[in-house]
C-alpha positions as CSV (number, residue, x, y, z in Angstrom):
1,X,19.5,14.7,3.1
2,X,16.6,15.6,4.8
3,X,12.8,16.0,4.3
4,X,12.8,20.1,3.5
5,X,15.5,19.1,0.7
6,X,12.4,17.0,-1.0
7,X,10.5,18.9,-4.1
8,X,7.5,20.8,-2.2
9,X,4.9,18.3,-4.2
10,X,6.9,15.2,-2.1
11,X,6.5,17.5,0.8
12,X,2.5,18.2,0.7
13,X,1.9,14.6,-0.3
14,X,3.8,13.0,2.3
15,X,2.1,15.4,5.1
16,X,-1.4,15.0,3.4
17,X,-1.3,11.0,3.2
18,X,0.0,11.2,6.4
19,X,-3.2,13.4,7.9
20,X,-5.7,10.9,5.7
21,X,-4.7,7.2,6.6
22,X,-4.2,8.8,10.2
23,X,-7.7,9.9,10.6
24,X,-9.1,7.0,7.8
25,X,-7.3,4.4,10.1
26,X,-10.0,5.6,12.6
27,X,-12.9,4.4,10.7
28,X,-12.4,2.2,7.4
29,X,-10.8,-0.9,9.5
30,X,-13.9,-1.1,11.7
31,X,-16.6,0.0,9.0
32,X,-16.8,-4.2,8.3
33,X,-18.6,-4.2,12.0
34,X,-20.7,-1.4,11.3
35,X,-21.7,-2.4,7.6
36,X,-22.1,-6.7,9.4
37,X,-24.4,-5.4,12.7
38,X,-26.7,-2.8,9.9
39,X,-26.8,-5.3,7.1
40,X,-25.4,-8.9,7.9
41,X,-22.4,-10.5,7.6
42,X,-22.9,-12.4,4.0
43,X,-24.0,-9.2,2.3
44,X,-21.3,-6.6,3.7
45,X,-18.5,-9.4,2.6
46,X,-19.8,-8.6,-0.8
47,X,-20.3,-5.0,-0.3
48,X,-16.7,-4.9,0.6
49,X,-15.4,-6.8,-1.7
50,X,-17.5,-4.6,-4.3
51,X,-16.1,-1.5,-2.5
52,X,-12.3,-2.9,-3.7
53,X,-13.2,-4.1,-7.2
54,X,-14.2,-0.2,-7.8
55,X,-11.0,1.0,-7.0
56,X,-9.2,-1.3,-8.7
57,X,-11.2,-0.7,-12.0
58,X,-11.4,3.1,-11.7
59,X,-7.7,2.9,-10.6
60,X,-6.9,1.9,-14.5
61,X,-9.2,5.3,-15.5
62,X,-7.1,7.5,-13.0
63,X,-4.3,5.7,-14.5
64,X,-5.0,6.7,-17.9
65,X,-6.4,10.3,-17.1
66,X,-3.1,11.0,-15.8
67,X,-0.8,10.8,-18.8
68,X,-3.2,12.5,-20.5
69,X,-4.1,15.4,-18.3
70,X,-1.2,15.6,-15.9
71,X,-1.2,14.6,-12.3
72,X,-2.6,17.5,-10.7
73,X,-5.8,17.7,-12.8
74,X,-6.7,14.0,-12.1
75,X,-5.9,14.4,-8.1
76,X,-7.7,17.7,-7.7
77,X,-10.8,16.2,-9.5
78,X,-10.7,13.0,-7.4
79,X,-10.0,14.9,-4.4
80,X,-13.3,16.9,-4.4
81,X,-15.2,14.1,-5.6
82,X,-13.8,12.6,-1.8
83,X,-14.5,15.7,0.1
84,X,-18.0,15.3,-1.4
85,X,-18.2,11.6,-0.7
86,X,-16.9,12.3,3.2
87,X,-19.4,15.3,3.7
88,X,-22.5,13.4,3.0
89,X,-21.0,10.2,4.4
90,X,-20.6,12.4,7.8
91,X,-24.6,13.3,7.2
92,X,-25.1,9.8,7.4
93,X,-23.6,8.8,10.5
94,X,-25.0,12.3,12.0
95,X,-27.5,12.8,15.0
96,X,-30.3,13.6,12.5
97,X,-29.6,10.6,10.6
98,X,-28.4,7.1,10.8
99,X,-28.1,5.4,7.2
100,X,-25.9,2.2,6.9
101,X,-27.0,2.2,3.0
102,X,-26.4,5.6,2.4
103,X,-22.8,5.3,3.7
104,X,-21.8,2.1,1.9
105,X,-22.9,4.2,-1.6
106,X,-20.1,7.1,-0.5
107,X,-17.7,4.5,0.9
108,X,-18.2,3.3,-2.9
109,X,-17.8,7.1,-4.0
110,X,-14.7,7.3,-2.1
111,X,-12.9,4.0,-3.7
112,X,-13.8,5.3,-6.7
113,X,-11.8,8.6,-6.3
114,X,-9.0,7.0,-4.3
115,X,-8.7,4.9,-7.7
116,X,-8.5,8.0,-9.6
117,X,-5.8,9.7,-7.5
118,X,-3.8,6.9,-6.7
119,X,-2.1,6.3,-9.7
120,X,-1.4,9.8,-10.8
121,X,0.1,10.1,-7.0
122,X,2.5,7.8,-7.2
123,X,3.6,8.9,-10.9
124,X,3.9,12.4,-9.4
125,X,6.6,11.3,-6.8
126,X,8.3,9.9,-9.4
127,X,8.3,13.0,-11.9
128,X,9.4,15.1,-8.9
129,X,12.5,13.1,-7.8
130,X,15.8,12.2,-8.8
131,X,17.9,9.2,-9.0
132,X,19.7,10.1,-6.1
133,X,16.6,11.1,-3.7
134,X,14.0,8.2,-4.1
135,X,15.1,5.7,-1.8
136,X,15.0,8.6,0.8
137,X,11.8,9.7,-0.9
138,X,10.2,6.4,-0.3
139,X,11.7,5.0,2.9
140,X,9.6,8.2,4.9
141,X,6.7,8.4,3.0
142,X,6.9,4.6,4.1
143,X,7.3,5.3,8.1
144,X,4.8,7.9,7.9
145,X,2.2,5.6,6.3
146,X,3.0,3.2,8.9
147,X,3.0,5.4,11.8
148,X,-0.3,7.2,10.4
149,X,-1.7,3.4,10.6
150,X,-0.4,2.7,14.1
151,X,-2.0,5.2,15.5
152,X,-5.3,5.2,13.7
153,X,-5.9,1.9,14.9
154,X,-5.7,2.2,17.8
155,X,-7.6,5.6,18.2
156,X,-10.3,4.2,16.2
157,X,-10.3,1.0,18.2
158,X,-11.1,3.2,21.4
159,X,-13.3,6.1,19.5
160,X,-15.3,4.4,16.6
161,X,-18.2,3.1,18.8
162,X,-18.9,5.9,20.7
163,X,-17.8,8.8,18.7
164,X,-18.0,7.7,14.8
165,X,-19.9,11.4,13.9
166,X,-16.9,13.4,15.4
167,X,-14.4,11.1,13.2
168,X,-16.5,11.5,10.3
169,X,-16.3,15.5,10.5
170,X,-12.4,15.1,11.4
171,X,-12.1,13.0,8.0
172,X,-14.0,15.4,5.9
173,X,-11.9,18.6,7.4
174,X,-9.0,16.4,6.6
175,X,-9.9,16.0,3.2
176,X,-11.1,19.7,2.5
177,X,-7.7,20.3,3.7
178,X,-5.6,17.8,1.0
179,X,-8.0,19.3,-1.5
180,X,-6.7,23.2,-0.6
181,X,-3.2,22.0,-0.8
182,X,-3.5,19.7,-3.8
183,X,-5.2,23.2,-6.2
184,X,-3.2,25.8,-4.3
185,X,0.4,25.0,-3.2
186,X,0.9,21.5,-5.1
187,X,2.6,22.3,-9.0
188,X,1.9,19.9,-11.7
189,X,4.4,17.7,-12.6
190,X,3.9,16.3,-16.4
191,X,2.5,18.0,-19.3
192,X,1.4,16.0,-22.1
193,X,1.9,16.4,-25.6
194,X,-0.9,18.5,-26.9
195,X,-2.5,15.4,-29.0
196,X,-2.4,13.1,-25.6
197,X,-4.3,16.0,-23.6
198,X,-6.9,17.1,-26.5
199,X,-8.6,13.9,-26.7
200,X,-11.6,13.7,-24.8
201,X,-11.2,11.1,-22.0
202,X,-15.0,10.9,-22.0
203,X,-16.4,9.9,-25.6
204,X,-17.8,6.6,-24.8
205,X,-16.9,3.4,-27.2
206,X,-13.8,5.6,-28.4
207,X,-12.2,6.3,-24.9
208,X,-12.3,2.8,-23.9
209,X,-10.6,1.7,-27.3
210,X,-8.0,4.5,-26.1
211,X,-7.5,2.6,-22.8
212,X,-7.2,-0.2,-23.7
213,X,-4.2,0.1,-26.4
214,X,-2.8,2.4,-23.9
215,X,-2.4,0.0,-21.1
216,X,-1.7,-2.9,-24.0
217,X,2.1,-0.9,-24.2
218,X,1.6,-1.4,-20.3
219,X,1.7,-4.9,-20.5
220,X,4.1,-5.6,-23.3
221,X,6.7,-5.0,-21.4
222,X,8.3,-7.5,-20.2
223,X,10.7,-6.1,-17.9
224,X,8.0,-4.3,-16.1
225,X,5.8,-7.5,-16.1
226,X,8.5,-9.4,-14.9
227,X,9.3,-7.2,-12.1
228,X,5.9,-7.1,-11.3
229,X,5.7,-11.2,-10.9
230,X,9.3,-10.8,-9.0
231,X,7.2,-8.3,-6.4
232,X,4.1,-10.8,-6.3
233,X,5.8,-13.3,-4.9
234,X,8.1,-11.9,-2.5
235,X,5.4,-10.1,-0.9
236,X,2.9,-13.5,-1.3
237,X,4.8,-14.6,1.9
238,X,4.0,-11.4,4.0
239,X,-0.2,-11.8,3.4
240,X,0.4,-15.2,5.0
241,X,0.6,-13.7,8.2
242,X,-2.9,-12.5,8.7
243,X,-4.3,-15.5,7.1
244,X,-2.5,-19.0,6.9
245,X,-0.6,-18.1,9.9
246,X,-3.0,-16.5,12.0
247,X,-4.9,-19.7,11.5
248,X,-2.1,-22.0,11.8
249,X,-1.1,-20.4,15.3
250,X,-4.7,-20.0,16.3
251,X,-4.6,-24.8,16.0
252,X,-0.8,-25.3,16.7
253,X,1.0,-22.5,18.9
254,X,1.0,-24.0,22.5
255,X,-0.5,-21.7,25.3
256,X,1.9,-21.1,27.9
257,X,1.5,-18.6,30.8
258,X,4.7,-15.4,30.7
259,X,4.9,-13.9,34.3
260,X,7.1,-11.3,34.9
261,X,8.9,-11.4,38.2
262,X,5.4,-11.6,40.1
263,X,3.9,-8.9,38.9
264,X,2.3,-10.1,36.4
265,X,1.1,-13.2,34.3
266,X,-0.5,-13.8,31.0
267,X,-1.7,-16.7,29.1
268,X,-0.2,-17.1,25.5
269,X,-2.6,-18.3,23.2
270,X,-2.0,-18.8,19.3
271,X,-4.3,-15.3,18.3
272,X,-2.5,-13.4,21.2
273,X,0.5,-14.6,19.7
274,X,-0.6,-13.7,16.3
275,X,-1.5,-10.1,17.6
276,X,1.7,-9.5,19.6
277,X,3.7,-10.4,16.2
278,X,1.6,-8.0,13.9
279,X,2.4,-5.3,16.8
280,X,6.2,-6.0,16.7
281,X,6.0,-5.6,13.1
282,X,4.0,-2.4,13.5
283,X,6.4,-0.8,16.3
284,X,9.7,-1.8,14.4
285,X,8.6,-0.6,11.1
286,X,7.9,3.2,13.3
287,X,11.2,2.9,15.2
288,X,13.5,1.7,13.1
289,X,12.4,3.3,9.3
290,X,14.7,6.2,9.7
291,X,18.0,4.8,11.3
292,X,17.8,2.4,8.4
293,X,17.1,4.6,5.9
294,X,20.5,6.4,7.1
295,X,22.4,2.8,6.9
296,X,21.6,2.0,3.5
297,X,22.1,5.9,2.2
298,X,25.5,4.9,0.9
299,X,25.0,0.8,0.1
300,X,24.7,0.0,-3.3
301,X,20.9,0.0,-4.3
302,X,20.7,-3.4,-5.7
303,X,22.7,-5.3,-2.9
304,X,20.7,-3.7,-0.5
305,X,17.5,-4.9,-2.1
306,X,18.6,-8.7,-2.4
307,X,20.0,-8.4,1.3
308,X,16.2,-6.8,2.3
309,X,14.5,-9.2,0.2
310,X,16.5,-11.9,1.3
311,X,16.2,-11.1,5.3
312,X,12.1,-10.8,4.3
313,X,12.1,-14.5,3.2
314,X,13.8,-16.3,5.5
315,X,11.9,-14.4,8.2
316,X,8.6,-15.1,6.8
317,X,9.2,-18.6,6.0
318,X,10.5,-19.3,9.5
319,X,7.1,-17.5,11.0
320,X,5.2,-19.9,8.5
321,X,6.3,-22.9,10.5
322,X,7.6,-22.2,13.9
323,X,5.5,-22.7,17.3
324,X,8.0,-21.1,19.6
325,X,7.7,-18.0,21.1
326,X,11.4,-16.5,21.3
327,X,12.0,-18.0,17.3
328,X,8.9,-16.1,16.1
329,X,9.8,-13.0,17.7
330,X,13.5,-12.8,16.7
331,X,11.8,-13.7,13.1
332,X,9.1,-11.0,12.6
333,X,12.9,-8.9,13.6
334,X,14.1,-10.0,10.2
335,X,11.3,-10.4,8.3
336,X,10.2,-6.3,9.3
337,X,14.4,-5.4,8.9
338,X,14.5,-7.0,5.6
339,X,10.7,-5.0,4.6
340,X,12.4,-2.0,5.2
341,X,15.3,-2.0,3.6
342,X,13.6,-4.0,0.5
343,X,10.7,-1.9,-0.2
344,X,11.8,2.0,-0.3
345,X,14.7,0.5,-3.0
346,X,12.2,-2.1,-5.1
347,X,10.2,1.1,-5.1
348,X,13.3,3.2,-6.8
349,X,14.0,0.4,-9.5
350,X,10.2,0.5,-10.6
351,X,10.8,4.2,-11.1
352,X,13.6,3.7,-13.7
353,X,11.2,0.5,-15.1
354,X,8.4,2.8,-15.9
355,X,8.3,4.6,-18.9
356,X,8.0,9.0,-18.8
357,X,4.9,9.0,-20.7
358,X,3.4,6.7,-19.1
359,X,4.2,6.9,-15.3
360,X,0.2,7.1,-13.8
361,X,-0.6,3.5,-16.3
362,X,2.3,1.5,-15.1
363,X,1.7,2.4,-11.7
364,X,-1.7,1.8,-11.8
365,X,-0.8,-1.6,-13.4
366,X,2.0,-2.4,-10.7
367,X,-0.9,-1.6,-8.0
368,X,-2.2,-4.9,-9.0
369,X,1.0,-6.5,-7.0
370,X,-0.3,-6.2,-3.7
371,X,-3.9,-7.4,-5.0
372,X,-2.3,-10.4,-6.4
373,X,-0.8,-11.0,-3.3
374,X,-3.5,-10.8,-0.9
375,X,-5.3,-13.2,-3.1
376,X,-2.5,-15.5,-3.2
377,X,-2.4,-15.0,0.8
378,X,-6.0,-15.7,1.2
379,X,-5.2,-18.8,-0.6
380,X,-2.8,-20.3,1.5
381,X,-5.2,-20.7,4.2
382,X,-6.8,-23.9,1.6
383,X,-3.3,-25.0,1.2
384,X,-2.5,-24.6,4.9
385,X,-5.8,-27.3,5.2
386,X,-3.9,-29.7,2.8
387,X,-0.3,-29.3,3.0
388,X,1.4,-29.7,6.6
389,X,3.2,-26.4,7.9
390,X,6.7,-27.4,7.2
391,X,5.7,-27.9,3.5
392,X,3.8,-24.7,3.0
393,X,7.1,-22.9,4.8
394,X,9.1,-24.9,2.1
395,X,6.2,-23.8,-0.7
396,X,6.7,-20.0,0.0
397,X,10.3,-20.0,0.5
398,X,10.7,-21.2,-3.1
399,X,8.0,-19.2,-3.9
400,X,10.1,-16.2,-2.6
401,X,13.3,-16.8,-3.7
402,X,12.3,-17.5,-7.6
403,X,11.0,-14.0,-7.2
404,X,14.1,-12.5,-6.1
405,X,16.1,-14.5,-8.7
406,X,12.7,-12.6,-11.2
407,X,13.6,-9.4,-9.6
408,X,17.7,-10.0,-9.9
409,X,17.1,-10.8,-13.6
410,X,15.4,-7.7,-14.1
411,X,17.8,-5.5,-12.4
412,X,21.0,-6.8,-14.0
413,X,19.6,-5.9,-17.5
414,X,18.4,-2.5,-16.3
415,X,21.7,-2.0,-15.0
416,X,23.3,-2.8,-18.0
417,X,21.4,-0.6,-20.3
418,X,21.3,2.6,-17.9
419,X,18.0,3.8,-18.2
420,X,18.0,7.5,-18.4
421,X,16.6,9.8,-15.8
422,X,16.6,12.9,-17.8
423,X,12.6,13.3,-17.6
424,X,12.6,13.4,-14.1
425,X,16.0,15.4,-13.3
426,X,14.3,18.3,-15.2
427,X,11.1,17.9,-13.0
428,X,12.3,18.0,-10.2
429,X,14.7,21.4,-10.7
């Protein structure tokens, strides 16, 4: 199988993403030192935060829009509401003009629309593949998301400062772009029934009674909501790393000088360590996405998720205690193997979880995962202050595993009913 087999939709989405978090990746990492050196660090930490709680919220909207209108609609509308938000956002960080408040209310524009497009998004790739394609599907939109980030960081670690205006005007081409290929070449997926798509998703009290009981079949069922715990959990022990363990390293990790031959020699700290792990994980996740997509292509799907998962825990939990060099290396190696073989087939079983007319609510739901776990990662740095690191390992471990024994739960009964994949066979003809 191979990337021009994909259904065109897969095609311009994977390419577009790829183009935005590259050039995004520039800016939106370092826009907390612009938005702390204009305004202050307390108020940007709430302007951030507030930037995040948009999405979220208009991620439910976008949600609901999209089994209503179709994908295309919803994406095509947020998109242009982005192009707009980029445009002026470029204005603001021009030659002729230099407003840090002006920028934060586009940067709140922009979450808004990335709320309303993500959701229908991701129920598009669904409606669009098969079965038999997904895992693929996913495990390269997955490298190309990471490589787009490897890059953009560091570009925009080496470009932001001095050239911010030139990134702005590459990020709004970028986005004019993803809007010509979302109205022109990109086909629409889902069409509604004629009652869903006549309602008017903007009548006030009435719409947000319609929300609400649509996202109440959302989360009534069980099997989704238990999945969705199963996923919180497992990936709990993954936003550790930039918090608990970035602090734990940063008090415990011994600093040791590395020569090489004598060329060269470096002092270790604990946050150099903590870097040089994150850019293992980084490189390895680029390197290795595609030769293990092609070892898994025959495995069974559910094996090869418990095996992922598995690999993911014990390499996490071991990074969680350990203070040696060589052992936390030769861990972020199993905790970034196990990540990629775990998360393009989790992403498959949600697929066959998620119900055909309602593809854009559940994922918009199932977006909450990652927000749960960050929380839960921020978290652990008030448990790290209380517990010693040998029980937080312990803690997160069995934290883990209950969610793979969640997720195992949840996969035996779907495999036992068969879920059918009619809906999204015929799409993707």
């Amino acid at each position: 199988m191979s990337l021009f087999e994909l259904h065109p939709n897969i095609r311009i989405r994977i390419v577009t993403s790829f183009l935005t978090k590259l050039v995004g990746n520039m800016i939106f990492p370092f826009m907390a030192i612009y938005f702390s050196a204009k305004m202050g660090l307390a108020l940007t930490g709430f302007l951030l935060s507030l930037t995040l709680l948009t999405q979220i919220l208009l991620g439910f909207y976008g949600g609901y829009l999209a089994d209503r209108w179709g994908r295309k609609k919803v994406m095509v509308y947020g998109q242009s509401v982005q192009c707009a938000a980029f445009l002026i956002m470029t204005l603001a960080n021009s030659p002729w003009l230099d407003s840090a408040w002006l920028t934060f209310a586009m940067m709140l524009l922009q979450s808004a629309s990335n709320g309303l497009i993500s959701p229908a998004a991701d129920a598009m790739l669904i409606d669009v593949s098969t079965a038999e394609n997904r895992t693929f599907m996913y495990s390269i939109n997955y490298w190309a998301s990471n490589l787009s980030i490897a890059i953009g960081s560091v570009l925009g670690g080496l470009l932001f400062a001095t050239h911010r205006f030139e990134l702005f005007i590459a990020l709004t081409l970028v986005s004019l772009f993803t809007l010509y290929m979302m109205s022109v070449r990109m086909q629409e997926s889902y069409f509604p029934q004629k009652d869903r798509a006549q309602r008017t998703p903007f009548a006030g009290a009435n719409v947000l009674v319609d929300v609400i009981k649509s996202y109440k079949q959302v989360i009534t069922d069980r099997r989704f909501l238990l999945y969705s715990l199963g996923g919180l959990f497992i990936f709990s022990l993954e936003f550790q790393t930039a918090n608990y363990v970035a602090v734990r390293l940063s008090h415990e990790f011994p600093s040791q000088s590395i020569s090489l031959f004598d060329w060269f020699a470096v002092e270790l700290t604990g946050l150099k360590m903590f870097s040089l792990i994150q850019l293992e994980n980084t490189l390895l996740v680029v390197l290795l996405s595609l030769f293990i997509t092609r070892l898994i292509r025959h495995a069974r799907e559910a094996s090869a998720m418990y095996v992922g998962g598995l690999l993911y825990i014990v390499g996490y939990t071991v990074i969680l205690y350990s203070n040696s060099l060589f052992l936390l290396m030769a861990a972020m190696l199993i905790a970034t193997w196990g990540e990629l073989i775990h998360i393009p087939t989790r992403q498959t079983f949600l697929a066959r979880i998620v119900r055909d007319d309602a593809r854009s609510s559940y994922m918009a739901v199932n977006g909450l995962v990652f927000q749960g776990a960050r929380i839960i990662g921020t978290a652990g740095i008030t448990l790290g202050a209380i517990f010693p690191s040998y029980l937080m390992a312990l803690l997160f471990f069995l934290l883990g595993v209950t969610g793979m024994l969640i997720v195992r739960h949840v996969v035996s009964q779907l495999e036992q009913t068969h879920v059918p994949m009619t809906h999204a066979k015929e799409a993707a003809r």
